[in-house]
C-alpha positions in Angstrom: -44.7 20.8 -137.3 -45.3 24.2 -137.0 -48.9 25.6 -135.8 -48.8 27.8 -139.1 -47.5 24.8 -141.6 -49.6 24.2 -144.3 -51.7 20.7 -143.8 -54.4 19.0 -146.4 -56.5 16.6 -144.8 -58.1 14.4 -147.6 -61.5 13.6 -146.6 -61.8 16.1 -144.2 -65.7 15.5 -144.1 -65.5 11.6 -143.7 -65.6 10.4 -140.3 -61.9 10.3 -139.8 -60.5 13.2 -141.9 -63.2 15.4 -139.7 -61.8 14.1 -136.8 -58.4 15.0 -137.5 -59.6 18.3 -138.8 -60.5 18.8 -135.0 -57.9 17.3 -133.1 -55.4 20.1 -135.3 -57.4 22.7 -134.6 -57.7 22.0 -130.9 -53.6 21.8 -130.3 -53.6 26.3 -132.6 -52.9 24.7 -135.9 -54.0 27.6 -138.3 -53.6 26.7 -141.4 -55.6 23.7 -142.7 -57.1 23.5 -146.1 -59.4 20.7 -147.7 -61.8 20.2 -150.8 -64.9 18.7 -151.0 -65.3 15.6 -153.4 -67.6 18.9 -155.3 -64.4 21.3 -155.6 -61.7 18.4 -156.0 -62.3 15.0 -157.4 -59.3 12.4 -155.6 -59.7 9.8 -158.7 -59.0 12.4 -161.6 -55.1 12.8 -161.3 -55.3 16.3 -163.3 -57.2 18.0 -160.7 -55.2 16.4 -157.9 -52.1 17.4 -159.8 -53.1 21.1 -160.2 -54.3 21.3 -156.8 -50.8 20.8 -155.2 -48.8 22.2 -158.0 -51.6 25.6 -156.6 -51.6 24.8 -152.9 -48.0 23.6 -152.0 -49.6 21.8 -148.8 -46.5 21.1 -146.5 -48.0 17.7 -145.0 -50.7 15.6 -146.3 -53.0 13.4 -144.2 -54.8 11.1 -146.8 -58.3 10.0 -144.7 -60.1 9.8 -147.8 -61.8 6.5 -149.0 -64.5 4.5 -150.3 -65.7 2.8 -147.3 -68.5 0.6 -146.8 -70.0 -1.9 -144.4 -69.5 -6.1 -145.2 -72.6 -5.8 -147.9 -71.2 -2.6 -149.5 -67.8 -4.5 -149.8 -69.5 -7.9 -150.8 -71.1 -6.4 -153.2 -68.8 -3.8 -155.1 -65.2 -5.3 -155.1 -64.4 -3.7 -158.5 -65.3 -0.6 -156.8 -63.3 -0.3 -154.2 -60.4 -2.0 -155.6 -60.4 1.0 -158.2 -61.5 3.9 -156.3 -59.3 3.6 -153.5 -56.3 2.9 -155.8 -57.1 5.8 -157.4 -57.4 8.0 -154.4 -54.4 6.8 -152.7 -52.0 7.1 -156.3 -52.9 10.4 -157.1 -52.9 11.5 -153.6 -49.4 10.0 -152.5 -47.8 10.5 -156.1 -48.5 14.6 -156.4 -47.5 15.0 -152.2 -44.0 12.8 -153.3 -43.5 15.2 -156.6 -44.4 18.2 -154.4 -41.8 17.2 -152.0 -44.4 17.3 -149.4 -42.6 17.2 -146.3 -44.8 13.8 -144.3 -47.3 12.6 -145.4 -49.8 10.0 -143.0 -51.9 7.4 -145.1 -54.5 5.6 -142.9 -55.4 2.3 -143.5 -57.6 -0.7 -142.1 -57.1 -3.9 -140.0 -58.8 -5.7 -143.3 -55.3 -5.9 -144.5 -54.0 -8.6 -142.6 -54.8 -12.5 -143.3 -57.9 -13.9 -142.5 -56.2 -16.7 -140.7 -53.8 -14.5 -139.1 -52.8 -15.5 -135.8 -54.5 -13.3 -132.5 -53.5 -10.7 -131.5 -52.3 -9.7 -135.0 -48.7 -8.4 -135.6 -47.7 -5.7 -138.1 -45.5 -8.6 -139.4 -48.5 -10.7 -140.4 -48.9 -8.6 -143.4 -49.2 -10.9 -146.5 -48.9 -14.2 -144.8 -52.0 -15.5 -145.9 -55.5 -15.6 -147.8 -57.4 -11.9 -146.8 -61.1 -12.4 -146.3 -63.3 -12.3 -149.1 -66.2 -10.1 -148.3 -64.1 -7.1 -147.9 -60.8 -8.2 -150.5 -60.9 -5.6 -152.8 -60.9 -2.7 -150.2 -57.8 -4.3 -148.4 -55.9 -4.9 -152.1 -55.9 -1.4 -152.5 -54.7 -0.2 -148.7 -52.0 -2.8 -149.2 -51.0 -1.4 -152.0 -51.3 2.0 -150.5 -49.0 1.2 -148.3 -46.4 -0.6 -149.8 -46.6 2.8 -152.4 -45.6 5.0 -149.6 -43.0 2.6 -147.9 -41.6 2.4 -151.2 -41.2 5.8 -151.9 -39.4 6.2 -148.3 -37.4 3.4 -149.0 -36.3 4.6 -152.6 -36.4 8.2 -152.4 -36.7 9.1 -148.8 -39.8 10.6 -148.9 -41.3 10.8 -145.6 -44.3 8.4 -144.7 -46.0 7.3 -142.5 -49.1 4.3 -142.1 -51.3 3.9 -139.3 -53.7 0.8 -139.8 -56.8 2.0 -137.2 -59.2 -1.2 -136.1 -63.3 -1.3 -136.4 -63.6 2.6 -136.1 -66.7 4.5 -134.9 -68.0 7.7 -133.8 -68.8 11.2 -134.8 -69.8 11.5 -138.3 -70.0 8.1 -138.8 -72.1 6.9 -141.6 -75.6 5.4 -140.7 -77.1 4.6 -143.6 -79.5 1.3 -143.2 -77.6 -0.3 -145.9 -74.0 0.3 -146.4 -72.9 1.1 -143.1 -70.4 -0.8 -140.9 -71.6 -3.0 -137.7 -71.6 0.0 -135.2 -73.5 2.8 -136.7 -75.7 0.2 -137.9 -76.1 -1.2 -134.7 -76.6 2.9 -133.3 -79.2 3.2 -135.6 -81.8 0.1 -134.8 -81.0 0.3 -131.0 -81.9 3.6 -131.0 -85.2 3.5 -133.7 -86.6 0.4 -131.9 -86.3 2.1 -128.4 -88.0 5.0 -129.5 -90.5 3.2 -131.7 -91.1 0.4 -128.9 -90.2 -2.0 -131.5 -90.7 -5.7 -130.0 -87.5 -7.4 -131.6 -84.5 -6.4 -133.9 -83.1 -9.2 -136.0 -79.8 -8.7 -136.4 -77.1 -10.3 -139.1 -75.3 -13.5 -138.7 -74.5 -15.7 -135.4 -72.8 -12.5 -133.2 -70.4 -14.9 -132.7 -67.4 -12.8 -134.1 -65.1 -10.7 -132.6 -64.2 -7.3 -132.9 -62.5 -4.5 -131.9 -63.8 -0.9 -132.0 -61.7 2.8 -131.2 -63.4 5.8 -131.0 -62.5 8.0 -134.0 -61.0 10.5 -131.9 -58.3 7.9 -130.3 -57.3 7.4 -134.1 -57.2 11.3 -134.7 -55.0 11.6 -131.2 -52.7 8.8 -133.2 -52.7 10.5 -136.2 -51.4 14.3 -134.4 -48.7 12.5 -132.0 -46.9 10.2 -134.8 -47.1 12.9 -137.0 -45.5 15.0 -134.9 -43.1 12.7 -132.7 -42.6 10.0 -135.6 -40.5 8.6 -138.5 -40.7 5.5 -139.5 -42.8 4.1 -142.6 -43.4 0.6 -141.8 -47.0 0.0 -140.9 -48.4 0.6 -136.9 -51.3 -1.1 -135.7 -53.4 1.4 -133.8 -55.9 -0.5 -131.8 -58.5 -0.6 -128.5 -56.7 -3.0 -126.8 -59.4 -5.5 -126.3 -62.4 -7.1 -127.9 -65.9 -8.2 -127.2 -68.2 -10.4 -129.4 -70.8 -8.8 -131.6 -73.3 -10.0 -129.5 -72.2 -8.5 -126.9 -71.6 -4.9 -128.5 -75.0 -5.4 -129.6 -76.0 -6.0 -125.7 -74.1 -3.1 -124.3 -75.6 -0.5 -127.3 -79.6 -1.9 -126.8 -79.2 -1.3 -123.0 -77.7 2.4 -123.9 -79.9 3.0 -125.5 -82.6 2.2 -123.6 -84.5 -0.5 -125.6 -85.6 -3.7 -123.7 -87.2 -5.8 -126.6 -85.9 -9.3 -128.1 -82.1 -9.3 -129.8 -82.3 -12.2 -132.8 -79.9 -13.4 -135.3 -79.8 -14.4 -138.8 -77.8 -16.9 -139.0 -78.2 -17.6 -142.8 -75.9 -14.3 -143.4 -72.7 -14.1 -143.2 -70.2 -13.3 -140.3 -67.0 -12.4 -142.1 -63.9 -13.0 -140.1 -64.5 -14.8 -136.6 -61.7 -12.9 -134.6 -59.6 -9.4 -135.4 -58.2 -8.4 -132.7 -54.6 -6.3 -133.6 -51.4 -5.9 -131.3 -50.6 -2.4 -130.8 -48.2 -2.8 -128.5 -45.4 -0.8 -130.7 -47.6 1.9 -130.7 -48.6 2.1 -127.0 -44.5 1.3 -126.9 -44.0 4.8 -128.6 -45.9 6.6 -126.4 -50.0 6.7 -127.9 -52.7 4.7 -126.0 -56.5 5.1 -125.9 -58.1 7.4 -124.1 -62.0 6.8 -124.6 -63.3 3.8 -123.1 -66.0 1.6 -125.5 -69.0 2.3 -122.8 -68.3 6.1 -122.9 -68.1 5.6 -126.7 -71.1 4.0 -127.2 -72.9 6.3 -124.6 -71.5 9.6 -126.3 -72.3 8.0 -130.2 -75.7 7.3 -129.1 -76.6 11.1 -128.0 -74.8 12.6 -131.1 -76.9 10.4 -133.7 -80.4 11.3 -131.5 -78.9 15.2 -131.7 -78.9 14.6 -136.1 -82.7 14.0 -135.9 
């Protein structure tokens, strides 16, 4: 890739895309362009059309989504079953016609089986059930991948799909309601220290497992396989290692400061007990983590008290 190629980042304000956005512009690349969701709408294929027959990009890194926390997903399947499928078929569709010259699509670890054995494989893809509360979101990054490996497959267009674990980090979306485990858990850590709040009650058993990469890890994947990569079957890009939610819970209180009672409602539900991915082709390649989870939470912590 050239410093002066041409690259779209989709979503270049979400969480991810932003990310990326810097990561390019750290290693001298020049010539980035984006659209807000204002001056580009993803779901109407027109516009998307017109903007790359206009733009030419020469590689496409598709970060944009409708993302939400285990409510959000419960909640509005139909949603984002549609939106995302709409997103990801204009998107991938006008780079292919464009003859686009790679293209990354970023999925989710929500695309493997509920009941897929631990660590999970890249090979575990559709061998079983996927969990309910967040089905229709996976449907569609399935299907956003099998659209791209198809399209290598068929017609040698190249692809590449990076399926990043629990995500977190700068720009991360903190909204009380629809926001994903750690922002949310940023959030009341970090209003019941500084309110000397007595207890947080906190969702479901904290049982469950997770595992959680800083955003910029992903954006570090996202730069090397693009660059040093060809291959569209899907990579697992993962921490490593995973801790309960409990636990994360623990380690972000004491972060940020707050001392009072941790409870759980144990009348909401947990989603999946354990997703904990093998990344070992990746790390294989050549890409490996570089920010641990305490400096994550540590660093996530002073960026959301800087947005007050």
């Amino acid at each position: 890739m050239n410093k002066d190629a041409k690259i779209y980042v989709a979503g270049h304000r979400g969480m991810v895309g932003s990310a990326v956005v810097r990561k390019f512009e750290r290693e001298g690349y020049t010539n980035i362009i984006s659209r807000t969701r204002a001056q580009l709408d993803l779901c109407n294929q027109a516009a998307v059309k017109d903007f790359f027959t206009t733009e030419l990009p020469d590689y496409v890194i598709l970060a944009s989504a409708k993302v939400g926390g285990i409510k959000a997903n419960s909640d509005c399947k139909a949603e984002f079953l549609l939106e995302n499928l709409q997103i990801q078929n204009n998107v991938i569709q006008q780079s292919y016609l464009h003859k686009v010259k790679k293209l990354c699509f970023l999925g989710s670890s929500c695309i493997y089986p509920a009941q897929a054995p631990q660590p999970i494989k890249e090979d575990n893809l559709l061998t079983g059930s996927l969990e309910p509360t967040n089905e229709g979101y996976a449907l569609a990054k399935i299907a956003g991948y099998k659209l791209c490996l198809y399209l290598s497959e068929q017609y040698g267009f190249n692809t590449i799909s990076l399926m990043p674990c629990n995500l977190y980090g700068t720009n991360d979306n903190y909204h009380p309601e629809h926001s994903h485990v750690f922002p949310a858990f940023i959030r009341r850590f970090v209003d019941a220290s500084e309110n000397r709040i007595a207890k947080v009650t906190l969702w479901g058993s904290g049982a469950p497992l997770r595992e959680f990469l800083h955003v910029d890890d992903v954006a570090n994947a996202v730069y090397f396989f693009m660059r040093e990569h060809n291959d569209p079957h899907v990579m697992n890009i993962g921490y490593g290692s995973d801790i309960t939610i409990k636990q994360l819970a623990e380690k972000i209180a004491r972060s940020a400061g707050y001392n009072g009672e941790i409870a759980w409602d144990r009348s909401k539900a947990d989603g999946m007990y354990r997703k904990l991915m093998d990344s070992s082709r990746a790390t294989e390649l050549g890409w490996k983590p570089q920010i641990t989870l305490e400096q994550g939470i540590k660093r996530t912590i002073e960026e959301f008290r800087s947005l007050d």
